[in-house]
Backbone of each chain as ProteinMPNN parsed JSONL, in Angstrom:
{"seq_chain_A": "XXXXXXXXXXXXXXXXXXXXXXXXXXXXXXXXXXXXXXXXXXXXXXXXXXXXXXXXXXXXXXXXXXXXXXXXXXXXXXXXXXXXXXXXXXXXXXXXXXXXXXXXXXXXXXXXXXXXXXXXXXXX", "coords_chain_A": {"N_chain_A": [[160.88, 64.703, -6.097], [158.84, 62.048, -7.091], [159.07, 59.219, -5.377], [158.983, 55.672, -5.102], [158.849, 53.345, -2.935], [160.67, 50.372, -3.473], [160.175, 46.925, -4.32], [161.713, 44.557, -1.918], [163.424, 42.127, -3.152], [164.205, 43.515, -5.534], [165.689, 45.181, -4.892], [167.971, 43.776, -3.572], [168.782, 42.431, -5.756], [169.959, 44.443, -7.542], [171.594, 45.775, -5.886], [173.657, 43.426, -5.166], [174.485, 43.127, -8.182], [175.802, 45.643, -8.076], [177.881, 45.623, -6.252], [179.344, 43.322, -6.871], [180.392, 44.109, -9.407], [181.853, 46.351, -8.405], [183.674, 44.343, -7.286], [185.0, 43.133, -9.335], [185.932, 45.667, -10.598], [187.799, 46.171, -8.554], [189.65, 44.355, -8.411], [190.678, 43.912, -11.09], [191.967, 46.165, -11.015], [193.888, 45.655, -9.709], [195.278, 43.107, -10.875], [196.211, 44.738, -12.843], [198.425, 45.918, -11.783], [199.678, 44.272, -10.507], [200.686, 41.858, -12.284], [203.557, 40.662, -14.415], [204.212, 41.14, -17.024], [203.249, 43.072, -20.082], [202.016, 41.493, -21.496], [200.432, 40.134, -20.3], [199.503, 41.992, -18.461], [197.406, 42.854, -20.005], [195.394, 41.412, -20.103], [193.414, 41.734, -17.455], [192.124, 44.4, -17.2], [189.936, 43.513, -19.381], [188.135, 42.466, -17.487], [186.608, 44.3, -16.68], [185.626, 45.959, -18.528], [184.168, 43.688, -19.831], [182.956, 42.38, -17.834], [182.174, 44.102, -15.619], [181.066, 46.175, -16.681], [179.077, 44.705, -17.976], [177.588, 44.112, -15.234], [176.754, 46.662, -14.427], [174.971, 47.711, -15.964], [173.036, 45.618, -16.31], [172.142, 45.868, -13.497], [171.218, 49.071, -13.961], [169.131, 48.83, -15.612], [167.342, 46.883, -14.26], [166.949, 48.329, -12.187], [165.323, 50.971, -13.076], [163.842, 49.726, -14.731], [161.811, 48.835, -12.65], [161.057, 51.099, -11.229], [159.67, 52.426, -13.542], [158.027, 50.801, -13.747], [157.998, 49.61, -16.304], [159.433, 48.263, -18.956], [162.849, 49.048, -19.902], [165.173, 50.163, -21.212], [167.063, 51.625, -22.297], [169.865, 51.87, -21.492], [171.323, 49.64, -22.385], [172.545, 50.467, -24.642], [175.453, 51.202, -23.819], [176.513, 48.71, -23.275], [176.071, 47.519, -25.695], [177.745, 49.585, -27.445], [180.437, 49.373, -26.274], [181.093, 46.779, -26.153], [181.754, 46.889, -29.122], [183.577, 48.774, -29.477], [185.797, 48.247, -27.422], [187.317, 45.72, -28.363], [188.519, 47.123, -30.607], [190.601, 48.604, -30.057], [192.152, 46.953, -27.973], [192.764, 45.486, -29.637], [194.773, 46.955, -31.385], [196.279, 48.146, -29.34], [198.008, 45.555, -28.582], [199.042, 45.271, -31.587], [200.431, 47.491, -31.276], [202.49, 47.323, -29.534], [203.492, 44.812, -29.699], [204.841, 45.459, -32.165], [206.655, 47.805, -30.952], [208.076, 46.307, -29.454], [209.486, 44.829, -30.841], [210.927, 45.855, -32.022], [212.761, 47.391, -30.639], [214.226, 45.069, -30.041], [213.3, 42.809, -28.223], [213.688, 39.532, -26.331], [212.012, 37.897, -26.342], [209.51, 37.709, -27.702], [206.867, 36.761, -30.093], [208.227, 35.597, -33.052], [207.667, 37.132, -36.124], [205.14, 36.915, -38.571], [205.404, 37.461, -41.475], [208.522, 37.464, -42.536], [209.878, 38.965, -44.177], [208.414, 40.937, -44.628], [208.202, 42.238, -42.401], [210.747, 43.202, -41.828], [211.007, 44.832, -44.006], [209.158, 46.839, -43.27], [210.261, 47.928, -40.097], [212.784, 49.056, -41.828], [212.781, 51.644, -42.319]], "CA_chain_A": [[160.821, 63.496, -6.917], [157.894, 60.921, -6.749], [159.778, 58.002, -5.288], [158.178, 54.859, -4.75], [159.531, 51.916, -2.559], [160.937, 49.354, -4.617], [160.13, 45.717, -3.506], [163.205, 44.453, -1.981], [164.33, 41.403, -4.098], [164.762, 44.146, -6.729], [167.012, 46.155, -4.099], [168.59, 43.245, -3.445], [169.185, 42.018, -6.882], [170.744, 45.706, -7.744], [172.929, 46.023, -4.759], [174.514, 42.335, -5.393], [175.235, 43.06, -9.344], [176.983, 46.846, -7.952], [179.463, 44.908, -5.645], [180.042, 42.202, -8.234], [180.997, 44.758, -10.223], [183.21, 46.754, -7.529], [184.874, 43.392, -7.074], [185.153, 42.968, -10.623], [186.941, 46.704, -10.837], [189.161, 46.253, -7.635], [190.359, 42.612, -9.151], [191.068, 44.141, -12.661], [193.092, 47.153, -10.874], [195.137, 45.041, -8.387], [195.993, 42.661, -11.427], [196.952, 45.27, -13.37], [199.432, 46.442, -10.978], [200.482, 43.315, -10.358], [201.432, 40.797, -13.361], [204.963, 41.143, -14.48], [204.244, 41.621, -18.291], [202.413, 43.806, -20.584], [200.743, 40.613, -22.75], [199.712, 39.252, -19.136], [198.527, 42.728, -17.917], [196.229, 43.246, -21.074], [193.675, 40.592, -19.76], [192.268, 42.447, -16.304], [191.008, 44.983, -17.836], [188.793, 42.702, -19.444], [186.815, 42.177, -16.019], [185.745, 45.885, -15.954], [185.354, 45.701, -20.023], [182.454, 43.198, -19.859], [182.062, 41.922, -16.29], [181.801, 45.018, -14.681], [179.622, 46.808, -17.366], [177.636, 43.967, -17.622], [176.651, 43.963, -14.105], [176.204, 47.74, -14.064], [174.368, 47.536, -17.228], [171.929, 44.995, -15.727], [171.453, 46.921, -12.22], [170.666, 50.22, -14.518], [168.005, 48.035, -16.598], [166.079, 46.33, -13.59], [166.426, 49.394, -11.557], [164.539, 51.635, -14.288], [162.398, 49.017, -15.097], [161.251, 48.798, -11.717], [160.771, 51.846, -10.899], [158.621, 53.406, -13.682], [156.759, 49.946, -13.765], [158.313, 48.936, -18.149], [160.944, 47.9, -19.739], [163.771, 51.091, -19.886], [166.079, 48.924, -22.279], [167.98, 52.6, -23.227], [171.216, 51.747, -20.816], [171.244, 48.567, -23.714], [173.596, 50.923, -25.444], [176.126, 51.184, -23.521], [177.256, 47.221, -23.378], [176.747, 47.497, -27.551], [179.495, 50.768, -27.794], [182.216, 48.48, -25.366], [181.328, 45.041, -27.116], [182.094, 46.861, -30.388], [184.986, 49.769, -29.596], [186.616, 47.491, -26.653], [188.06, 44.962, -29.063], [189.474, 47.652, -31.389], [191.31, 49.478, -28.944], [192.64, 46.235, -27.635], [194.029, 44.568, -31.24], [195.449, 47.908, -31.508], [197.549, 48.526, -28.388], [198.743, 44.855, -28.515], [200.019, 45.245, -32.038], [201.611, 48.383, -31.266], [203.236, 46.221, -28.32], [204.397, 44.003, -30.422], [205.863, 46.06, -33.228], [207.608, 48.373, -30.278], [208.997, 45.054, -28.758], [210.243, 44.12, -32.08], [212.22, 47.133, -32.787], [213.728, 47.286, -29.124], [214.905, 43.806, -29.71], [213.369, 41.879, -27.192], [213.776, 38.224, -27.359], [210.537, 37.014, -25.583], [208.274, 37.899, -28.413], [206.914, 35.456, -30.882], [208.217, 35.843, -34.279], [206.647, 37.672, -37.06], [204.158, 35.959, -39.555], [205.848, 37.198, -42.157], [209.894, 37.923, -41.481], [210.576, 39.859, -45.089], [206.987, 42.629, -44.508], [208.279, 42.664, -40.736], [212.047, 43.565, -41.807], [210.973, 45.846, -44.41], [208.712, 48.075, -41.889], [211.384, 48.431, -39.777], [213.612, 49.304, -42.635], [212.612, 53.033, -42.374]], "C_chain_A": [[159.882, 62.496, -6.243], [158.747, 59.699, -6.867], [159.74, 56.86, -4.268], [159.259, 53.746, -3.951], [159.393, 50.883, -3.193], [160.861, 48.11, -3.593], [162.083, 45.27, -3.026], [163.777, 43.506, -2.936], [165.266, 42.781, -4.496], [165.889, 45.367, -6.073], [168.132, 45.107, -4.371], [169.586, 42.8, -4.342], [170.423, 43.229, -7.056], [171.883, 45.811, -6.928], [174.447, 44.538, -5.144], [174.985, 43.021, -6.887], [176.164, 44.632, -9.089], [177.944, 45.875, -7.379], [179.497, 43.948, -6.136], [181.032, 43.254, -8.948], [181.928, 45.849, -9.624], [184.469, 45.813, -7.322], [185.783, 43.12, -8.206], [186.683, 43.89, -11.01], [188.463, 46.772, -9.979], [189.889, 45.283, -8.393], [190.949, 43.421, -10.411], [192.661, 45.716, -12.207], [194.824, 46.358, -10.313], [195.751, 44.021, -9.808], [196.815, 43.507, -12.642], [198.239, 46.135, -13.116], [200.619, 45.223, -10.825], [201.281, 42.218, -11.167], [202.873, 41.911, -14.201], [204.472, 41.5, -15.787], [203.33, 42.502, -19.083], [201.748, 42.718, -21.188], [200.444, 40.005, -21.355], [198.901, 40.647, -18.579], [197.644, 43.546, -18.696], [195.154, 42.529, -20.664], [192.864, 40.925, -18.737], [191.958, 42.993, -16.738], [189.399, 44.623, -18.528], [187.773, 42.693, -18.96], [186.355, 43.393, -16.08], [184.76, 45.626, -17.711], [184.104, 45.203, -20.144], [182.483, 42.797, -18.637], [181.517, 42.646, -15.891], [180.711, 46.004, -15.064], [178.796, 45.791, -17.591], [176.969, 44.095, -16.38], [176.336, 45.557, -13.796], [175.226, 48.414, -14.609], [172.869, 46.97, -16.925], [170.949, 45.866, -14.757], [170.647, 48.216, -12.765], [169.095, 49.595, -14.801], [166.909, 47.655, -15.373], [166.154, 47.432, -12.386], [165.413, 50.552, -12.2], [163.36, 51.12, -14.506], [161.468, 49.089, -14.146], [160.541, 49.631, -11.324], [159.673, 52.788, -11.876], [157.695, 51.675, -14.632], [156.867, 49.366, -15.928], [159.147, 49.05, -17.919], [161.91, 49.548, -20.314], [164.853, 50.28, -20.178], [167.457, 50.292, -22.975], [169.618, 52.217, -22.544], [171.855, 50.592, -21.796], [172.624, 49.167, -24.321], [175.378, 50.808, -25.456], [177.464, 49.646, -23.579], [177.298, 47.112, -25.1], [177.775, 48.27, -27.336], [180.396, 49.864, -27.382], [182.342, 47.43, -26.324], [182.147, 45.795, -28.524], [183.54, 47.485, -30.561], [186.11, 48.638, -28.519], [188.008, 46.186, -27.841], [189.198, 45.577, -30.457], [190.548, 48.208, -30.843], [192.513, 48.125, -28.492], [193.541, 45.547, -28.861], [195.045, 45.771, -31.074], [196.912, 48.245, -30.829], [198.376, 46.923, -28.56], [199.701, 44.789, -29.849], [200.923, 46.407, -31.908], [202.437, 47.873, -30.253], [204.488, 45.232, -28.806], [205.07, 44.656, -31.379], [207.188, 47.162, -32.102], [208.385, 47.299, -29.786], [210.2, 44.83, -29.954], [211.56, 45.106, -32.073], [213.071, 47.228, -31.266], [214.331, 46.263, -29.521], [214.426, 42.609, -28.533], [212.975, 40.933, -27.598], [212.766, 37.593, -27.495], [209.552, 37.157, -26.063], [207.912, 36.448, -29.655], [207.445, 36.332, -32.474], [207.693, 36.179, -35.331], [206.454, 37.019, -37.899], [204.966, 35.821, -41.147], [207.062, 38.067, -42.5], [210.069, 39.043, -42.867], [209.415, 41.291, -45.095], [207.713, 42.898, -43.018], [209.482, 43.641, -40.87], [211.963, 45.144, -42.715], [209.817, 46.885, -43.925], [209.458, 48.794, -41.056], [212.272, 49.121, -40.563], [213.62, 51.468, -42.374], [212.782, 54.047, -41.137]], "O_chain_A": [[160.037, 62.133, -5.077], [159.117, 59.18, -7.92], [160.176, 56.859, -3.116], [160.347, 53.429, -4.434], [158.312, 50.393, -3.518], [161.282, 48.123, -2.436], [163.161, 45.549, -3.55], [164.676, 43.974, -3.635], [166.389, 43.107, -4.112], [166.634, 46.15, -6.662], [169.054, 45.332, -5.155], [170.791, 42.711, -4.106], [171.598, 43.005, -6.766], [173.031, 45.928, -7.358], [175.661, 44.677, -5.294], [176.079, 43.569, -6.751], [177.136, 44.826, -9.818], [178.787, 45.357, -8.112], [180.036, 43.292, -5.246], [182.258, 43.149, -8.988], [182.809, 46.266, -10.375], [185.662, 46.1, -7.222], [186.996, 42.924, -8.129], [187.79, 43.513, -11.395], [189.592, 47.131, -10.314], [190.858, 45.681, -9.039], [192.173, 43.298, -10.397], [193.704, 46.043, -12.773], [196.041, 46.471, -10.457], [196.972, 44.173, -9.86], [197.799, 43.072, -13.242], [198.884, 46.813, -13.916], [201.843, 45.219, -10.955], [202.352, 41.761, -10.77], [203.065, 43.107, -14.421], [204.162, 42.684, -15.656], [202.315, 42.657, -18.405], [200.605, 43.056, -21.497], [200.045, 38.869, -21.615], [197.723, 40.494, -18.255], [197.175, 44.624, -18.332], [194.013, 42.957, -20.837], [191.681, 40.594, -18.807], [190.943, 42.499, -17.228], [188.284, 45.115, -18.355], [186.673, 42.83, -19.494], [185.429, 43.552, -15.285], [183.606, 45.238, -17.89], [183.107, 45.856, -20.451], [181.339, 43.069, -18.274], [180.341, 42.415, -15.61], [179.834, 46.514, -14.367], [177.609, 46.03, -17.367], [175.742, 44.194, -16.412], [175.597, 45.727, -12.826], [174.649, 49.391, -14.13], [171.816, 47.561, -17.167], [169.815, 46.327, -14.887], [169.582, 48.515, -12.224], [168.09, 49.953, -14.186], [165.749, 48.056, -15.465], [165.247, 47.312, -11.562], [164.606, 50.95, -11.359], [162.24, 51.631, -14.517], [160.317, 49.366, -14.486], [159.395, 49.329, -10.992], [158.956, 53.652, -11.37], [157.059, 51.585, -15.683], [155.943, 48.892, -16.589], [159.756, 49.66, -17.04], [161.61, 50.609, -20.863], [165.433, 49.706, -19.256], [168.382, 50.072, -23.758], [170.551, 52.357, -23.335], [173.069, 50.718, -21.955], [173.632, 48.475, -24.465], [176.206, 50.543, -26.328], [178.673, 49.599, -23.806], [178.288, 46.725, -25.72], [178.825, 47.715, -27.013], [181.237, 49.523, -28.214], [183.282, 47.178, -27.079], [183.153, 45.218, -28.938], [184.423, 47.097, -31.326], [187.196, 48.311, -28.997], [189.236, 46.099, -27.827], [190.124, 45.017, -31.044], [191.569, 48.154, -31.53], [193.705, 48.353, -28.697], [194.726, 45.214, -28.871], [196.154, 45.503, -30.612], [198.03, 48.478, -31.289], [199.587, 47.1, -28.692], [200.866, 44.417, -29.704], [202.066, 46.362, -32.364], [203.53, 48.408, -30.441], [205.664, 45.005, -28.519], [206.241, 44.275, -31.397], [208.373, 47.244, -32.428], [209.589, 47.548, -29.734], [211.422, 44.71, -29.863], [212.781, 44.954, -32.114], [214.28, 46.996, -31.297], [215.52, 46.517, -29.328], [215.156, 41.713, -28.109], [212.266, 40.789, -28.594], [212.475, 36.855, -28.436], [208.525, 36.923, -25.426], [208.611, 35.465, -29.901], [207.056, 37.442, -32.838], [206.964, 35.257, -35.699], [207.396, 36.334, -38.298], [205.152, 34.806, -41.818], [206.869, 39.257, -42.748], [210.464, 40.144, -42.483], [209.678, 42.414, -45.525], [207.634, 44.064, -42.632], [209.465, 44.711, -40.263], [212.514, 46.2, -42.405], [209.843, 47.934, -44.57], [209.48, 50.025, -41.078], [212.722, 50.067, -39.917], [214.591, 52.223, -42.322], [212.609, 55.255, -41.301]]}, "seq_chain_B": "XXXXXXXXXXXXXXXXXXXXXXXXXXXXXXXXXXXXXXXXXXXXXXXXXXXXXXXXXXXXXXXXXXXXXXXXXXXXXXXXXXXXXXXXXXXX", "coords_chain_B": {"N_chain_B": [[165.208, 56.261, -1.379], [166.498, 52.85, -0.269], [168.361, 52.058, 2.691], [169.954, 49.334, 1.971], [170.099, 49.71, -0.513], [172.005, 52.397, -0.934], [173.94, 52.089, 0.705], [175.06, 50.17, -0.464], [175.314, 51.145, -3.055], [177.692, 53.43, -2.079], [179.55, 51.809, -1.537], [180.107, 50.693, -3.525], [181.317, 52.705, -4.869], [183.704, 53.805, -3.901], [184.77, 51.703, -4.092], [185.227, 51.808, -6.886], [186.457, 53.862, -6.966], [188.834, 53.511, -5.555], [189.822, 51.562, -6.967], [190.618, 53.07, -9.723], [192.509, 54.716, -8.612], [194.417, 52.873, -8.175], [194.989, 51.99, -10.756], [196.246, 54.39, -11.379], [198.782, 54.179, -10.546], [199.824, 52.767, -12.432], [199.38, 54.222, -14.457], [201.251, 56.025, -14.301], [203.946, 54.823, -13.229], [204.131, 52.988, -15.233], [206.589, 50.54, -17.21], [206.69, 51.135, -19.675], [205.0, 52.51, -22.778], [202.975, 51.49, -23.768], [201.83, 50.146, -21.563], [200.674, 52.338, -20.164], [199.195, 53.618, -21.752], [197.244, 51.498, -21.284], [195.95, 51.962, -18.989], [194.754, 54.079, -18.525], [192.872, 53.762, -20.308], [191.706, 51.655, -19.223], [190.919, 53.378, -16.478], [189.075, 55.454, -18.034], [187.211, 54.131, -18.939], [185.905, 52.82, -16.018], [185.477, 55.513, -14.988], [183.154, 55.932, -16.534], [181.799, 53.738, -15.842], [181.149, 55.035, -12.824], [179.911, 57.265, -13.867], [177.437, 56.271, -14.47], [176.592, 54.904, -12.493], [175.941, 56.692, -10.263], [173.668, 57.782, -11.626], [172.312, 55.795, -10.795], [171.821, 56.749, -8.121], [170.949, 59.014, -8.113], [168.415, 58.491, -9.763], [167.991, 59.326, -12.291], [168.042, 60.063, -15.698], [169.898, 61.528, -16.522], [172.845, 61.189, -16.192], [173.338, 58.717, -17.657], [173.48, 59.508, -20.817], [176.061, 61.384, -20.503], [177.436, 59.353, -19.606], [178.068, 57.814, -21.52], [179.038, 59.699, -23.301], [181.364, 59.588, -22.343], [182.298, 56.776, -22.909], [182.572, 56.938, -25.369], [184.174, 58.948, -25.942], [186.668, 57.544, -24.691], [187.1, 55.137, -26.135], [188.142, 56.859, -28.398], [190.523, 58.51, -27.636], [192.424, 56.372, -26.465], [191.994, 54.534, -28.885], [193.614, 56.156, -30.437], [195.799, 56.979, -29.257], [197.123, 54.486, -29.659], [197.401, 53.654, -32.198], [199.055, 55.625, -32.678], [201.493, 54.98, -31.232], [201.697, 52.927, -32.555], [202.468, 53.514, -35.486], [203.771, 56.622, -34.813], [202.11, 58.201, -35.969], [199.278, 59.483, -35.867], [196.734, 59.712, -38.12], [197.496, 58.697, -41.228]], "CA_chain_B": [[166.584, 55.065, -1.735], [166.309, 52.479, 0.791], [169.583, 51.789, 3.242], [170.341, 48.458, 1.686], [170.861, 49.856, -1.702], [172.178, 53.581, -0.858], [174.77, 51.611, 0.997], [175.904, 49.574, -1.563], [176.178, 52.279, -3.717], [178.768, 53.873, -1.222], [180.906, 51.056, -1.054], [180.696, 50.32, -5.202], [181.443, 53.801, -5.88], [184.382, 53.678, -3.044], [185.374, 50.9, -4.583], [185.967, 52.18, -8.308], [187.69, 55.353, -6.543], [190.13, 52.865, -4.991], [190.484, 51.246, -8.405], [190.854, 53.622, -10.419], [193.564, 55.368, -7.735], [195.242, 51.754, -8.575], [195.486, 52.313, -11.954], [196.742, 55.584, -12.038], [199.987, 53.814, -10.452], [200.578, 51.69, -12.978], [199.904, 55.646, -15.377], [202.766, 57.014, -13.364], [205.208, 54.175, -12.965], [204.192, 52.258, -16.128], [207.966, 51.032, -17.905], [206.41, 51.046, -21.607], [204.151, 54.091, -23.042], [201.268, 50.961, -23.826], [200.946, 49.949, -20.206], [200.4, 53.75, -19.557], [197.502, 53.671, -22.197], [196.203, 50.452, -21.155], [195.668, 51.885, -17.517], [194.271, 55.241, -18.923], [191.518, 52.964, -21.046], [190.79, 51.079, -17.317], [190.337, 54.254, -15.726], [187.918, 55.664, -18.552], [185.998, 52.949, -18.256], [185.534, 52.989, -14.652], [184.971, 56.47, -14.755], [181.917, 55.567, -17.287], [180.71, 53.312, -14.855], [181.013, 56.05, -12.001], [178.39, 57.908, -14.221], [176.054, 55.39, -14.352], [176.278, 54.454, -10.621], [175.781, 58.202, -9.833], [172.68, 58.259, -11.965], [171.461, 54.872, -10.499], [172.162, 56.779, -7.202], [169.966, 60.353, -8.029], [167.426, 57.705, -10.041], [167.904, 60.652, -13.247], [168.902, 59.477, -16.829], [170.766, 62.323, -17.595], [174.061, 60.387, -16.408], [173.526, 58.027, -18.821], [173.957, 60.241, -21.462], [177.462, 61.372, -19.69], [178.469, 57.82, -19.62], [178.093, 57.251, -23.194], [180.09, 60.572, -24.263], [182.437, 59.284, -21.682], [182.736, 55.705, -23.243], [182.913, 56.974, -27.002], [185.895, 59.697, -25.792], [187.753, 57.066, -23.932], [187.361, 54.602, -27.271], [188.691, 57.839, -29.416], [191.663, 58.287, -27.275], [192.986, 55.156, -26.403], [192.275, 54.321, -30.268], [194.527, 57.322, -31.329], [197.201, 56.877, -28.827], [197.139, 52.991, -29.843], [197.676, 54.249, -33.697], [200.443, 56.973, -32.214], [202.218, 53.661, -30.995], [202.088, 51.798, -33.849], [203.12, 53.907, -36.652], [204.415, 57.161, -34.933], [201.445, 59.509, -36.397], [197.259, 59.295, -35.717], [196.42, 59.417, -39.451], [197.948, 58.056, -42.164]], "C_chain_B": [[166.433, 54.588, -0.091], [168.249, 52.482, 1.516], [170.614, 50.925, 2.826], [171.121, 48.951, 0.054], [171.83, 51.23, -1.985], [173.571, 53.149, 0.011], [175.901, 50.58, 0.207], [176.087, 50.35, -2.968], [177.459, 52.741, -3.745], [179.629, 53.034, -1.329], [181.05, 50.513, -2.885], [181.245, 51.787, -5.59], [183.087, 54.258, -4.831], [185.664, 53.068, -3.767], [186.538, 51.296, -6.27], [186.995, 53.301, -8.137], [189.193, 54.573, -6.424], [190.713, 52.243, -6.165], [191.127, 52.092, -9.592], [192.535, 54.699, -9.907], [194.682, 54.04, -8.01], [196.099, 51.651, -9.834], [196.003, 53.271, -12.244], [198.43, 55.125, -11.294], [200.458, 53.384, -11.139], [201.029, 53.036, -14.266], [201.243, 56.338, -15.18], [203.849, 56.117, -13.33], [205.337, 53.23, -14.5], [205.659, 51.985, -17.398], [207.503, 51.406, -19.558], [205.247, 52.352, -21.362], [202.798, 52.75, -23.046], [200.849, 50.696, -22.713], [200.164, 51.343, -19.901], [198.689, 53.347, -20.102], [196.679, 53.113, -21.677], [195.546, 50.878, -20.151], [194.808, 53.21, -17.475], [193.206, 54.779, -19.356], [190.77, 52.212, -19.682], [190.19, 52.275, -16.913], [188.887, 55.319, -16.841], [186.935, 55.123, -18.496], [185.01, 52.604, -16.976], [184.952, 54.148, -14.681], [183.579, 56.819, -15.604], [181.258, 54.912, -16.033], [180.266, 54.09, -13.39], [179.895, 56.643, -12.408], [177.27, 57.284, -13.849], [175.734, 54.777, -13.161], [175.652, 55.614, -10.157], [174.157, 58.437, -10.33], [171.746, 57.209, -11.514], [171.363, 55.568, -9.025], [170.669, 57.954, -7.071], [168.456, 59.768, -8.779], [166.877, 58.694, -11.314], [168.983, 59.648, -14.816], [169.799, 60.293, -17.309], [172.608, 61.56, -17.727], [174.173, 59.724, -17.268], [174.03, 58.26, -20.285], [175.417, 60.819, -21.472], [177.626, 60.224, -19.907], [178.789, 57.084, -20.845], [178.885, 58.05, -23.848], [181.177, 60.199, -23.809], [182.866, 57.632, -22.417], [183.186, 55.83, -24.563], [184.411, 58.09, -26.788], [186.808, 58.926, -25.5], [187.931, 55.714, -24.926], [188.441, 55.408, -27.989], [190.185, 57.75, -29.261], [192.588, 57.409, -27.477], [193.086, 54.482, -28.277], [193.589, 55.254, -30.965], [195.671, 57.543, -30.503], [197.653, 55.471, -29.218], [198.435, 53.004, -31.003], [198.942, 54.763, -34.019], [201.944, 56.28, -32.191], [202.605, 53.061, -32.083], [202.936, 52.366, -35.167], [204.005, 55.107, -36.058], [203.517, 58.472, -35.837], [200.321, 58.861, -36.523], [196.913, 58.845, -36.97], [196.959, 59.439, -40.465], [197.559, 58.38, -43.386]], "O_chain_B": [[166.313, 55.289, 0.914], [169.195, 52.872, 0.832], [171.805, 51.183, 3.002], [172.238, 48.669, -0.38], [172.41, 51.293, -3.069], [174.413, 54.046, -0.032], [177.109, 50.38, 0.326], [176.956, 50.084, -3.799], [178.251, 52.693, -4.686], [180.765, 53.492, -1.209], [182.085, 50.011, -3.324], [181.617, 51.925, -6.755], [183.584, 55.29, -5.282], [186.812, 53.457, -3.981], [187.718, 51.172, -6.597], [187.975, 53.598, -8.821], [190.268, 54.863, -6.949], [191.917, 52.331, -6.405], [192.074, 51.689, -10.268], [193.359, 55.201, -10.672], [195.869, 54.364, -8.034], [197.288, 51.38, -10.002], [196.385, 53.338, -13.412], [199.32, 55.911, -11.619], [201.677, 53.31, -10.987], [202.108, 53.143, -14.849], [201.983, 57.017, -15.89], [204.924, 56.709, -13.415], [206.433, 52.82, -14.881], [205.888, 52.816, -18.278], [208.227, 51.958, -20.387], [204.819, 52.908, -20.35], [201.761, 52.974, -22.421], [199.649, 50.86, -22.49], [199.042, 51.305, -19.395], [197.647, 53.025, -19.531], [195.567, 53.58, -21.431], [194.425, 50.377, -20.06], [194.173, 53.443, -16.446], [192.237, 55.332, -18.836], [189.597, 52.257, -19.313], [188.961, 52.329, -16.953], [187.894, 55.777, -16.276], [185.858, 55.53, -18.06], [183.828, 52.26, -16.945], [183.755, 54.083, -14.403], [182.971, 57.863, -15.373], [180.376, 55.434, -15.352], [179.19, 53.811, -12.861], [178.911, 56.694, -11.671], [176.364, 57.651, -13.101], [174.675, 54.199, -12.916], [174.616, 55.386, -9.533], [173.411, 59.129, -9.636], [170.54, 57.393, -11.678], [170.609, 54.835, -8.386], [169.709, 57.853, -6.307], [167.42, 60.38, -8.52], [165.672, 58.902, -11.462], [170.018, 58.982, -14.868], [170.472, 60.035, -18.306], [173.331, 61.425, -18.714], [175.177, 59.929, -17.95], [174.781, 57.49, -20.883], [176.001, 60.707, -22.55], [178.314, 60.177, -20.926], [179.506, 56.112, -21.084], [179.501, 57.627, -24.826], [182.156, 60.315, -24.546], [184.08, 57.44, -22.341], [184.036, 55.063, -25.013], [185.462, 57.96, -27.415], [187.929, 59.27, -25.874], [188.926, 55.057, -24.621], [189.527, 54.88, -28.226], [190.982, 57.266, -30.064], [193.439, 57.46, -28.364], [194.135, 54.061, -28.766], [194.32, 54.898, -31.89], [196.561, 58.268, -30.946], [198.862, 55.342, -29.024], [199.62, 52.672, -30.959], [199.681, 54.597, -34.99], [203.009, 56.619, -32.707], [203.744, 52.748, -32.43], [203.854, 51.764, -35.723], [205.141, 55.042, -36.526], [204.08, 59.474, -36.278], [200.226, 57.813, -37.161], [196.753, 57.631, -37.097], [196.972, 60.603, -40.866], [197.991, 57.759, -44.357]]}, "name": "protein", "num_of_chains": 2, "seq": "XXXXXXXXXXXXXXXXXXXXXXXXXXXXXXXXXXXXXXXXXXXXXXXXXXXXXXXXXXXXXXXXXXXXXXXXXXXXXXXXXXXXXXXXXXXXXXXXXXXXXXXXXXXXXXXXXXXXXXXXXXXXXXXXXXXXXXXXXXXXXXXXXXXXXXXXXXXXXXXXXXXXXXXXXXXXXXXXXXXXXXXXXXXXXXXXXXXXXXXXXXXXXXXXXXXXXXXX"}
């Protein structure tokens, strides 16, 4: 492989947005270990979600670029797919969260929007 | 690959090991079936960005490609165990 020495900034740059984004992943594990609830340990994830692919996203982009001297914009994709599937995935598991809470009984949920569609769901 | 960045590789790709070894505690001990998922959707994720560290590492796009079948499987899943949750059957 023809492989050219990259000025450093652009090392530099790269290396800082990987361990951003290691810190990003450790932080998002350790709070997901750690917060007592499931609607409190839905938000670390987050940090990997877009922090951590953003900054790995970036590093791809100006490492590429760098190296064959243009713009190499294809890693681009990757932060669209998350931005778009991340938020479905997430409505998803929280209302199934909430409809399993419901039916357990637990008290610490908020009340449903609308109590006679909530009662007759359950009903079955 | 100079030292500066072939080193910080090592310690980001270290790093997501150790994370992802984090999350698989919460897979294993998790009291509800959604924490399980939620920690199963972390570790896909991570293990997406593993690709793409790996291919920033060999300086080869094919990872990239890998990291994208790996981000649209670990959507699929997590979508269809979400679903599993909610109603009690994938498709409706």
């Amino acid at each position: 492989m023809t492989e050219e020495a990259l000025p450093l900034w652009i090392e530099v740059i790269v290396a800082a947005l990987l361990l951003l984004s290691a810190a990003l992943a450790l932080g998002a594990a350790w709070g997901l270990v750690r917060l007592k609830n499931f609607f409190q340990r839905m938000h670390p994830p987050a940090l990997v979600f877009v922090g951590a692919s953003w900054c790995v996203t970036f590093a791809c982009i100006i490492f590429f670029s760098a190296q064959s001297r243009g713009p190499q914009l294809h890693v681009w994709i990757i932060i669209i797919l998350l931005s778009i599937t991340v938020p479905v995935s997430t409505v998803l598991l929280s209302r199934a969260a909430l409809f399993r809470g419901r039916q357990a009984g637990h008290q610490d949920l908020p009340p449903a929007l609308h109590p006679r569609n909530a009662r007759s769901a359950e009903e079955p | 690959m100079s030292p500066l960045l072939s080193g910080a590789i090592a310690i980001t790709l270290v790093a997501y090991g150790v994370a992802m070894l984090v999350a698989c505690w919460r897979v294993l001990r998790g009291p509800s079936a959604q924490d399980r998922v939620l920690a199963l959707d972390l570790i896909y994720v991570i293990g997406m960005l593993v690709a793409l560290v790996i291919g920033l590492r060999y300086a080869s796009s094919m990872y990239f490609e890998a990291a994208l079948l790996i981000a649209l499987f670990g959507f699929v899943s997590s979508a269809a165990m979400a679903k599993f949750l909610l109603r009690g059957e994938v498709i409706e």
